[in-house]
C-alpha positions as CSV (number, residue, x, y, z in Angstrom):
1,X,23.3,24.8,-6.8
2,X,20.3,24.5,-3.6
3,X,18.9,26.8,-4.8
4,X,18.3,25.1,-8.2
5,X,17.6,21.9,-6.2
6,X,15.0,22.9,-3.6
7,X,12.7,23.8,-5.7
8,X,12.7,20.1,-6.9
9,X,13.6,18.1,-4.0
10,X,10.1,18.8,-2.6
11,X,7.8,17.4,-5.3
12,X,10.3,14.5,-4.8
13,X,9.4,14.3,-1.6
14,X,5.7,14.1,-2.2
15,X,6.3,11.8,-4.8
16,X,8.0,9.4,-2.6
17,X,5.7,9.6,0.2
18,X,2.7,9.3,-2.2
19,X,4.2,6.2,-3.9
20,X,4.7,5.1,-0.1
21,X,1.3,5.4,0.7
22,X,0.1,3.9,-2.1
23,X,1.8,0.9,-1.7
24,X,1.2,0.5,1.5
25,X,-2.6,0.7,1.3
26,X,-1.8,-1.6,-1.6
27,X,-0.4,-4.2,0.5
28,X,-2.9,-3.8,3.3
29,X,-5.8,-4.2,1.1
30,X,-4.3,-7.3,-0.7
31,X,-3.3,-8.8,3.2
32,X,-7.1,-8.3,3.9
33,X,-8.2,-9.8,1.1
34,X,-6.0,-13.0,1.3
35,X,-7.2,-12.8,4.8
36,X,-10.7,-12.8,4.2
37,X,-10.7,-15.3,1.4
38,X,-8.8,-17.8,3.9
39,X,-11.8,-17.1,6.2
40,X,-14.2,-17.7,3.5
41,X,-12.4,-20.8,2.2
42,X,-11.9,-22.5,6.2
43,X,-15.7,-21.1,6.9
44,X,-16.4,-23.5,3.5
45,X,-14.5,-26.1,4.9
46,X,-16.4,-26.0,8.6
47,X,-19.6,-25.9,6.8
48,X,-19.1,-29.2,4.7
């Protein structure tokens, strides 16, 4: 039976940590942006 399963527990593996990453840059880049649109929006509001 692991020998059946190894062979596709890896992949998995990858899968999971590719999804991971994904979502994580994901998340980063959307925290940035939020982040630099609140900068652009208070820098508006300075400016007026």
């Amino acid at each position: 039976m692991t020998d059946a399963r190894s062979p596709l527990s890896l992949p998995v593996d990858k899968l999971f940590s590719l999804l991971e990453s994904t979502i994580y840059q994901n998340l980063i880049h959307c925290q940035r942006s939020i982040y630099s649109d609140e900068l652009v929006f208070h820098g508006g509001l300075l400016y007026r």
